[in-house]
N, C-alpha and C positions, 0 to 999 in steps of 0.2 A: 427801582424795586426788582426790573428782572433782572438786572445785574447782582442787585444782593441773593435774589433770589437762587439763579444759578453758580453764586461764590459758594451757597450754602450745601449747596445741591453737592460741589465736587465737595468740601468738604466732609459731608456725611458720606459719599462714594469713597476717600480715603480710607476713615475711618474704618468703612463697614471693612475693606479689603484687608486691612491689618489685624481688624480683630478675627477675619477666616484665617490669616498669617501664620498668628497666634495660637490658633486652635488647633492648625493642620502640626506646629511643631510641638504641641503641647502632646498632641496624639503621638507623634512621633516619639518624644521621648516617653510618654507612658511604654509604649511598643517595647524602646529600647532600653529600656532600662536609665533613671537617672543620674545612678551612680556605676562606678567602677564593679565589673561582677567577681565576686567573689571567690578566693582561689581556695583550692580543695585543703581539706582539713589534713595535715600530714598524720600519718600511719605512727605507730611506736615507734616503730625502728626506726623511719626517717628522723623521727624528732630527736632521738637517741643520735643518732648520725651525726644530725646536725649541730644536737650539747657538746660531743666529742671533738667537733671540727671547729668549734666558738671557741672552745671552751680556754678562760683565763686563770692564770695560777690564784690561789684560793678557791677555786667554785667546787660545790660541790652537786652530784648528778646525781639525782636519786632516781632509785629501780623501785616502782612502784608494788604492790602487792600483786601476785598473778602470772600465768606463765604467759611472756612474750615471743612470739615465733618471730625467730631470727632469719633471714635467706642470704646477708652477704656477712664478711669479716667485720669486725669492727676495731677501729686504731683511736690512738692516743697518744701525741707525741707533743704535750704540751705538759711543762712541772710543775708539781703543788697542786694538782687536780685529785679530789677524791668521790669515789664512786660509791654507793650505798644503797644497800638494799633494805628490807624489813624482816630478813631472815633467808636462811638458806633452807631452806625448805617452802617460803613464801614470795621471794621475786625469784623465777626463773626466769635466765634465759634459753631458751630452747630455741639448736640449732640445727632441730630433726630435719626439715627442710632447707638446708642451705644448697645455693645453687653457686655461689663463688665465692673465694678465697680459701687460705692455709689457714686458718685460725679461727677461734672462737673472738678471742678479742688481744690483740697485741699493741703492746705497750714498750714505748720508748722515751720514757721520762722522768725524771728525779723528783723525788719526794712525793712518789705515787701512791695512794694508799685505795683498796680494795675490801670491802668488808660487807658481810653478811648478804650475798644470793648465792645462784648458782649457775653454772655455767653447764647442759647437759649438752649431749648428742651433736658433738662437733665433726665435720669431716676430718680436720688434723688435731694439732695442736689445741687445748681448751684454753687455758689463759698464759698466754709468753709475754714474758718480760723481758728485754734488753738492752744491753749498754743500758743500766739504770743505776743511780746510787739512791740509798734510804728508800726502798722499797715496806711495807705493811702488808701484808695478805693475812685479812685476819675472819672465822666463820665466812670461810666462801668451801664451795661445796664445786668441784669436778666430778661428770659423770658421763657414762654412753650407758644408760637403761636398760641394754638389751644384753645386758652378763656380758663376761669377756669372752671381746670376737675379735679376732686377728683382725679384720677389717673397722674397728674402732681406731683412732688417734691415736697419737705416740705416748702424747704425756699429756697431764692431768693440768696441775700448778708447775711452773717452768719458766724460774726464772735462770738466766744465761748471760754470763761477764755481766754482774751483777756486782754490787756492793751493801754492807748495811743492809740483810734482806732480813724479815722477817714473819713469819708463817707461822700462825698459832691460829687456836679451835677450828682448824681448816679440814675438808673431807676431800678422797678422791678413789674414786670407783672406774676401774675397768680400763685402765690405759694398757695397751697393745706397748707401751715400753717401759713407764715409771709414773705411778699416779700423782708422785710428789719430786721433781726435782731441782736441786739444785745445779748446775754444772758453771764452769771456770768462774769461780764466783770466791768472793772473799766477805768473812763477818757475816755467818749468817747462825739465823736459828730459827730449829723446826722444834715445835712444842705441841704438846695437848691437841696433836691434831689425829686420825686415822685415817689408815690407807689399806682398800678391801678389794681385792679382787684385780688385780693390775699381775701385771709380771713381776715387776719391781713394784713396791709396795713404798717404799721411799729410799730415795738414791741423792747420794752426793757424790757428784763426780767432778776428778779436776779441781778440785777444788781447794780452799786451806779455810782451818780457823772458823770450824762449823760445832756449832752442839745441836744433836738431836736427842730429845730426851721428854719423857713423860707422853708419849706416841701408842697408839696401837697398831700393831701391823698382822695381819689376819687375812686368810685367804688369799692370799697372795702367791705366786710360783716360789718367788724370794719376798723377805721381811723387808729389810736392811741393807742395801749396796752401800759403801764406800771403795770407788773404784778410781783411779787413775789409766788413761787409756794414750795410745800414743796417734800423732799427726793430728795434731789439735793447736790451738793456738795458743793455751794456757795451761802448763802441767805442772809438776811437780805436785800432784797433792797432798796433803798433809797436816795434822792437827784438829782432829776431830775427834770429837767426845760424844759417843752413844753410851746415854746412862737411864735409867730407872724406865725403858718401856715394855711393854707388857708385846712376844714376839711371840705367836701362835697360830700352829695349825697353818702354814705356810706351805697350805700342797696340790694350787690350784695349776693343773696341765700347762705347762707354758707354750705361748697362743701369738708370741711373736710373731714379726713377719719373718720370713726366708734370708739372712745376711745379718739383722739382729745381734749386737754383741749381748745383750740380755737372753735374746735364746741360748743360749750357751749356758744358761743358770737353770741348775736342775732342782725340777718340781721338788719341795719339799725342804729347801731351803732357809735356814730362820735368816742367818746375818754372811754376809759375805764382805771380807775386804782382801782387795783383790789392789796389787802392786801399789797401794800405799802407804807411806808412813806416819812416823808417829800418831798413832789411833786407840784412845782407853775408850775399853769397851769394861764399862760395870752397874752393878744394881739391876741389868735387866732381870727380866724372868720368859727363859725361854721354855715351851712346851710342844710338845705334839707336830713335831716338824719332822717331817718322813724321812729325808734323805741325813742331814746335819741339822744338829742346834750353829754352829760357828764354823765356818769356812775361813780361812785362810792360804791364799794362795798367789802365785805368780803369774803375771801376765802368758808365762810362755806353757802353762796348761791348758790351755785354750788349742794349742799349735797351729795356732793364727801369726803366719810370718806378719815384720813388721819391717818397715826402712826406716826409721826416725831416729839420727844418731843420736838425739839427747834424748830418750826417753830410757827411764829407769825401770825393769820389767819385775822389779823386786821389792816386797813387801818387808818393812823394816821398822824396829820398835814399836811392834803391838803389842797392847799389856791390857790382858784379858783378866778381869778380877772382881771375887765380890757379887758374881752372877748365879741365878739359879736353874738349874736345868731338870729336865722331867721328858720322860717319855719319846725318846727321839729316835731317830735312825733305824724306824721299822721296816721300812719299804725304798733303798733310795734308791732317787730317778738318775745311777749313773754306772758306768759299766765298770768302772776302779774300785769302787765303793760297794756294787755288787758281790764283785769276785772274794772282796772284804769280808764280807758278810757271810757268803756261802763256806769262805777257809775258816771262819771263827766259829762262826752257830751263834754271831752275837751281834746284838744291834751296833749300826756304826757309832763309835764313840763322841761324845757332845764336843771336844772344838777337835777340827781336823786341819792341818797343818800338811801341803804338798809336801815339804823339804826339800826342798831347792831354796840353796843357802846363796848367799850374795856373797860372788866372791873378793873374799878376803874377811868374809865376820863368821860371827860362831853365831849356830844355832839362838842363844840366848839374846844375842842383840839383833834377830829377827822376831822371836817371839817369846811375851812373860807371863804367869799364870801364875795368877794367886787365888787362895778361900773362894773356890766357887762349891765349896760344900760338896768334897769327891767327885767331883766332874773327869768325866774319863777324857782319855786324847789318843791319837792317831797322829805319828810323822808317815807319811804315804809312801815316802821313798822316791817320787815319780820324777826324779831326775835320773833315778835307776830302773825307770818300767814298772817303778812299783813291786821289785824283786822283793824287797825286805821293810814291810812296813813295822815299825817300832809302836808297841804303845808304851814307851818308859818316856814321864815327863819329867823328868827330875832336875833335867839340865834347864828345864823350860822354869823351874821353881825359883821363879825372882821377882823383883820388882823392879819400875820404871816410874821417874819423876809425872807428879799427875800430870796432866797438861791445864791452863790457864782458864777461867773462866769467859767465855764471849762474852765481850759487854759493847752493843751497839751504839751507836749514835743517838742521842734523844729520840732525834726525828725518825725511831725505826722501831721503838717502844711502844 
């Protein structure tokens, strides 16, 4: 019996110690937690971050309603990703606070599509696209809120060695270089979209095989760029069709920075095409543009040397027709055009023509003008100082074969 007795004795002594064992770990893990603790709820922009760094062709990324504060760059270099918002005026992103990167958001990717937010208050760049084919940018909105300030971004929408781009109901306010651009880019078209307050208002530069048309361009230094520039990687531009937009009132201070080939474009500006070819320009309705309604001229007005043996510094078969003009050349922002103005007692005339002829062509296979409803003209003379400006456009009285409609790739409609 005392052997059972004391068998039983240590047995409930086990017992008793397993079950304080038990207790002491049981406390312990209440203490510590039984599960894995909880990692922190990521921020918008991380989650944003992280859709963009996952992200697989098909997916698409939606920008909720509400403005999101952005503080780095955001990339994209995955194809067949599309981005969306609920309205450009309803997902902001705001990058008033960014503390690093060039860009708003940059994209390197084929069959990209972009539609309905906006991108405001970026340090550089708002939305750049590169090396892309079958680009969409469609209701997306570029802005810097604080009016145009030298110290805003370059460019608005900007896409670059681009293909298949398209940009329609698209907005862009206050670029310090071009609210809307295209540059070395091929098959593109700007549509139904406006550009207020930029230096350049919307620019194709470098570029071929572009229609801009159905646009408003307003307040802006210049409406309309079609430029060709040299020591670039892709040039010859040419083949652009600006027809039916509405070009006014194009006479906001130009707010470039300091070296700027846009500062060079004088406030008051409606359309400028500068050393490119083959370019119809008709159906606009130009108005209230202080300096010129139409600029035509040669890269070497600027008298900006250049060293690039293949570049062409000469504007060639422009065929200006069909356009309306109103109210221009009251005030312009330039000292050629001045001296114009004060020898005449008359506004500068609506398209103005350097002349400077490409040697070996005649005037007429530089530039043609038809039915813009008495539209006056100015040849400037300024391969001669500007000694003898002509307004006789008689020789200019021709026409030139339309140029072809752009028709994109499916995937860019």
């Amino acid at each position: 019996k005392l052997k059972h007795s004391h068998r039983g004795y240590g047995l409930m002594k086990i017992n008793t110690q397993r079950l304080i064992g038990i207790s002491i770990f049981s406390l312990l893990l209440a203490s510590c937690g039984s599960e894995e603790p909880a990692m922190p709820e990521l921020s918008f922009e991380e989650s944003l971050q992280e859709q963009l760094i996952k992200a697989q062709p098909g997916d698409v990324i939606n920008i909720p309603a509400g403005t999101h504060q952005m503080t780095r760059s955001l990339s994209l270099n995955v194809p067949g990703v599309t981005i969306r918002g609920e309205g450009m005026d309803t997902s902001i992103l705001s990058f008033k606070n960014q503390i690093q990167g060039a860009e708003g958001l940059l994209v390197s990717a084929d069959d990209f599509v972009i539609e309905d937010l906006a991108i405001e208050d970026t340090v550089g760049d708002a939305l750049k696209i590169n090396e892309s084919t079958n680009v969409v940018i469609r209701r997306v909105r570029t802005e810097w809120t604080a009016g145009p300030l030298t110290t805003n971004g370059a460019y608005g929408i900007y896409p670059v060695q681009t293909e298949n781009v398209l940009i329609d109901g698209s907005v862009a306010i206050g670029a310090s270089d071009a609210g809307i651009y295209v540059g070395q880019s091929t098959q593109i078209v700007v549509r139904n979209s406006r550009a207020e307050y930029n230096v350049a208002g919307i620019e194709i530069e470098n570029s071929t095989f572009a229609d801009v048309h159905d646009n408003i361009a307003t307040n802006n230094t210049g409406g309309i760029l079609v430029f060709d520039l040299p020591n670039l990687p892709v040039q010859g531009g040419r083949n652009t069709r600006v027809f039916d937009n509405e070009i006014f009132n194009n006479n906001t201070e130009n707010f470039a920075p300091e070296g700027n080939i846009v500062g060079s474009v004088p406030a008051g500006t409606g359309l400028m095409v500068l050393a490119n070819d083959s370019i119809e320009v008709f159906g606009n309705n130009f108005a209230d543009n202080q300096t010129a309604h139409a600029l035509v001229v040669s890269y070497l007005i600027n008298e900006i040397p250049y060293d690039d043996p293949n570049y062409d510094p000469f504007p060639e078969s422009i065929y200006i027709h069909d356009n309306q003009f109103s109210n221009g050349g009251q005030n312009p922002d330039s000292e050629p055009l001045n001296m114009l103005k004060e020898a005449t007692g008359q506004a500068i005339p609506d398209i103005v023509w350097d002349g400077m002829v490409v040697p070996g062509k005649q005037p007429e296979e530089i530039l043609c003008i038809a039915n813009n409803g008495g539209a006056s003209f100015v040849n400037l003379d300024a391969a001669n100082g500007f000694a003898e400006p002509s307004f006789d456009s008689s020789v200019h009285q021709c026409s030139l074969p339309s140029l072809s409609v752009i028709s994109l790739s499916s995937a860019s409609q």
